[in-house]
C-alpha positions as a Python dict, from the first residue, in 0.01 Angstrom:
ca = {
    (1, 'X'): (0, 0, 0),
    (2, 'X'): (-90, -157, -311),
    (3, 'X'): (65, -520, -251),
    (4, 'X'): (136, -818, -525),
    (5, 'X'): (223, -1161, -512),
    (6, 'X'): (346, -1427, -700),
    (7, 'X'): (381, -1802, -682),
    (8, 'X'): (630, -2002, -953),
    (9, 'X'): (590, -2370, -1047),
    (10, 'X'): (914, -2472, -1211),
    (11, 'X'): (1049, -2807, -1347),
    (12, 'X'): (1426, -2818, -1257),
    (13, 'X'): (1644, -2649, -959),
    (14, 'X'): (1979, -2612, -1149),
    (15, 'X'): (2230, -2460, -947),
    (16, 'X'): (2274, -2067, -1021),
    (17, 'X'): (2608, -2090, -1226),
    (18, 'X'): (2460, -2246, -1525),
    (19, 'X'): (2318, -1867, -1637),
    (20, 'X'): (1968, -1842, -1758),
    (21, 'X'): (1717, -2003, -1916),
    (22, 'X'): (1498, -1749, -2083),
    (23, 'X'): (1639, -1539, -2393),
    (24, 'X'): (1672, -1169, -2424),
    (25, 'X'): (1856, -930, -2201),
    (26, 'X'): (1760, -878, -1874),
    (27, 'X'): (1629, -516, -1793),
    (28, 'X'): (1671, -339, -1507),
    (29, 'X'): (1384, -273, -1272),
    (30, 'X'): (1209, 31, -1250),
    (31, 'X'): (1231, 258, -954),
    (32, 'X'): (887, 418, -950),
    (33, 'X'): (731, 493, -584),
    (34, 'X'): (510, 219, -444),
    (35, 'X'): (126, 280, -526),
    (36, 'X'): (-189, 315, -267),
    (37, 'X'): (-555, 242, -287),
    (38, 'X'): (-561, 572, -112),
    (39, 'X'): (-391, 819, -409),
    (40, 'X'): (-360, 582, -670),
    (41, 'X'): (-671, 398, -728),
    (42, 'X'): (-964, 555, -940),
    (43, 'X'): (-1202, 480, -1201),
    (44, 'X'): (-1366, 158, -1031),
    (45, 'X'): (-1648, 101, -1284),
    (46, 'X'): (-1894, -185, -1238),
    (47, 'X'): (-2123, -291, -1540),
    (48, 'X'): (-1919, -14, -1732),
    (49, 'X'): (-2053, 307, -1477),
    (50, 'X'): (-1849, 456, -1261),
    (51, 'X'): (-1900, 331, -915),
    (52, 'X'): (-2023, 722, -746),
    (53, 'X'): (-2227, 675, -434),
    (54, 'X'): (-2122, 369, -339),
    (55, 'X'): (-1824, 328, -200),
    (56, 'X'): (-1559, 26, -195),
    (57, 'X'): (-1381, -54, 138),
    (58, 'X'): (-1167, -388, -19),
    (59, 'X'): (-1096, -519, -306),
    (60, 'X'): (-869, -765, -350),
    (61, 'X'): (-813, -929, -706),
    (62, 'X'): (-628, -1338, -763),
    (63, 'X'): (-601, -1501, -1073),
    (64, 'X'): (-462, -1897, -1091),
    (65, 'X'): (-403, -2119, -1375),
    (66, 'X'): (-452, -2380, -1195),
    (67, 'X'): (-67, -2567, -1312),
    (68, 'X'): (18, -2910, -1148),
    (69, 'X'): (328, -3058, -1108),
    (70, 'X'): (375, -3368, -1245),
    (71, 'X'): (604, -3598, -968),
    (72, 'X'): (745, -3891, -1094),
    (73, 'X'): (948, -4208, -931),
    (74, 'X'): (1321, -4116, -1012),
    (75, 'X'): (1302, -3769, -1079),
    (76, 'X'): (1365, -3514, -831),
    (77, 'X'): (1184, -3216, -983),
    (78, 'X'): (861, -3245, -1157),
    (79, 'X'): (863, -3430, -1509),
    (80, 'X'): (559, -3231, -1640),
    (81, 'X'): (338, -2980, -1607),
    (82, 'X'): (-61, -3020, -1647),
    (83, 'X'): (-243, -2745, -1768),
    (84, 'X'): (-591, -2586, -1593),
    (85, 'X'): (-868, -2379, -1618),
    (86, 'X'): (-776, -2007, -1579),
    (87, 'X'): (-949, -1856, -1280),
    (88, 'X'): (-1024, -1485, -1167),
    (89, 'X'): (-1219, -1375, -917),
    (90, 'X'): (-1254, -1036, -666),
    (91, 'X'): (-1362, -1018, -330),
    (92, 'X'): (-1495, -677, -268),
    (93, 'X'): (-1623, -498, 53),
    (94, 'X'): (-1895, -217, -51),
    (95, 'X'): (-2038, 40, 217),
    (96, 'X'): (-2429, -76, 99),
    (97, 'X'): (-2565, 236, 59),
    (98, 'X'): (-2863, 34, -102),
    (99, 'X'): (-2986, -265, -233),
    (100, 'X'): (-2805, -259, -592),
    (101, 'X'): (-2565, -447, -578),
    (102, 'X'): (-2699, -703, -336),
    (103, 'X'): (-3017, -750, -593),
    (104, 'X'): (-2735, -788, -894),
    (105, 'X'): (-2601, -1138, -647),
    (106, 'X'): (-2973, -1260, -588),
    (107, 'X'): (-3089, -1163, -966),
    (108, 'X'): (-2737, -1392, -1113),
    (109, 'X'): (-2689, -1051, -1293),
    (110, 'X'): (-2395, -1025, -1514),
    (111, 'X'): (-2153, -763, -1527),
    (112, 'X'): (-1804, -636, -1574),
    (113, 'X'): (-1526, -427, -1366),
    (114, 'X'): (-1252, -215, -1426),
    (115, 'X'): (-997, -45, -1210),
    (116, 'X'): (-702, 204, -1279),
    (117, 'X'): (-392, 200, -1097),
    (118, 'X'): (-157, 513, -1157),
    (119, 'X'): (149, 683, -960),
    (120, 'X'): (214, 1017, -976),
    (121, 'X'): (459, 1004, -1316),
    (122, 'X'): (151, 846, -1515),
    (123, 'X'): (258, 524, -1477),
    (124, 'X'): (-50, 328, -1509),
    (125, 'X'): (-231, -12, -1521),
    (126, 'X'): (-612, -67, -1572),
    (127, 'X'): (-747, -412, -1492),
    (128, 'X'): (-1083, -512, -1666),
    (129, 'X'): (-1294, -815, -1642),
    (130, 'X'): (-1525, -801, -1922),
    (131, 'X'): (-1780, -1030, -1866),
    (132, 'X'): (-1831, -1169, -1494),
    (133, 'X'): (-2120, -1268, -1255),
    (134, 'X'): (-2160, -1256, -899),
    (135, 'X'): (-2074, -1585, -702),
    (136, 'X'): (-2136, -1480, -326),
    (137, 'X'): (-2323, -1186, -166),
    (138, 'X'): (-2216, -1130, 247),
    (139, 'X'): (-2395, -886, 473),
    (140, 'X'): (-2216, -930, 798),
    (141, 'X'): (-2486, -816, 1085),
    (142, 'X'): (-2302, -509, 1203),
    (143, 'X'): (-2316, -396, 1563),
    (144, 'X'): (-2472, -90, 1719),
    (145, 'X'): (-2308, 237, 1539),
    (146, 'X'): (-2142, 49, 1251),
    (147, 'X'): (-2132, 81, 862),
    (148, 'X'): (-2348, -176, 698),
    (149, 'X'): (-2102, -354, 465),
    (150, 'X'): (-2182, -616, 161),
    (151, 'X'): (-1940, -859, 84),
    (152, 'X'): (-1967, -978, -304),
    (153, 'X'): (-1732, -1262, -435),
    (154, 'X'): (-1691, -1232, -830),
    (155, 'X'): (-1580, -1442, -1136),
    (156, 'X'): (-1433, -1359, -1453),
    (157, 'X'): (-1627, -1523, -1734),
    (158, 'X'): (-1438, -1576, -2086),
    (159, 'X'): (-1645, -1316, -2299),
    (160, 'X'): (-1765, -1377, -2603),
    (161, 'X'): (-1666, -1042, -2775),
    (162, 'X'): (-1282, -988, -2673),
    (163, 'X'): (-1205, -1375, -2599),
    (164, 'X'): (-1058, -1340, -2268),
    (165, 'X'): (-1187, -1359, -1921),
    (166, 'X'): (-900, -1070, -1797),
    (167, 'X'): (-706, -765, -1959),
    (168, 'X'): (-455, -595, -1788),
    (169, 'X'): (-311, -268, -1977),
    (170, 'X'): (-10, -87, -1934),
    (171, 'X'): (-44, 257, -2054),
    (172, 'X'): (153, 599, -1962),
    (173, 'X'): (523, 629, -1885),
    (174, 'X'): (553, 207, -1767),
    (175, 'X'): (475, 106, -2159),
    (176, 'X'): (811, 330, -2200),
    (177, 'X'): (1068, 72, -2081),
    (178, 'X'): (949, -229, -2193),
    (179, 'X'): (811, -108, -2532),
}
């Protein structure tokens, strides 16, 4: 199962019967079956090809902006927020079928990634990372009668022809409801 998770940094905890906050009308959510990297994962590219004889065992994908509270003496919630630096990265687990992609860590090789994420009504996502370099390369020693695995950490760079270090898309029948 295709699993997300979110942490919220907020500035006041007002009790629940003064409404909401944010404007616009709340919109129900969508019942659309859970996804899984088994039948709903496909086109993993890696410096724009299709990844074809190598084959990904993990992949998981974090992004933080980095926001700090801002305490302050007589203030029970935080008084401010200070801004950070954006930060992406993915961890992926290849079967290393051969040096490529080991060579691409060693080499500081730049690259980018893409990955599409659709259910079985065409509800879709595709995550890209434009422009991103390698930041750690793993081969755990496997034992006797075990797949040789790399482990590659990755960043999202800001790049210099779309201006952003991550684009997530929404495309198919999910664009419907919020359109």
């Amino acid at each position: 199962i295709i699993t997300t998770n979110f942490d919220w940094v907020g500035k006041d905890a007002l009790p629940m019967s003064t409404g909401k906050a944010l404007p616009g009308t709340g919109i129900a959510s969508l019942t659309n079956r859970i996804m899984n990297a088994v039948s709903n994962v496909s086109t993993i590219t890696e410096g724009g090809a299709a990844l074809t004889n190598t084959y990904m065992r993990t992949l998981k994908f974090s992004t933080n902006n980095n926001i700090e509270g801002l305490d302050a003496i007589g203030s029970l919630g935080n008084v401010d927020f200070r801004l950070g630096e954006f930060n992406c990265q993915l961890q992926i687990g290849l079967y290393l079928g051969d040096a490529t992609y080991y060579n691409k860590f060693i080499n500081n090789t730049s690259s980018s990634f893409s990955f599409r994420m659709t259910d079985a009504a065409g509800n879709a996502y595709v995550v890209t990372i434009p422009s991103a370099r390698y930041t750690t390369g793993d081969r755990p020693n496997p034992g006797r009668s075990q797949a040789v695995m790399l482990n590659l950490g990755v960043e999202a760079l800001r790049d210099s022809t779309t201006g952003y270090a991550l684009i997530i898309d929404r495309c198919g029948a999910a664009v419907t409801p919020w359109a």
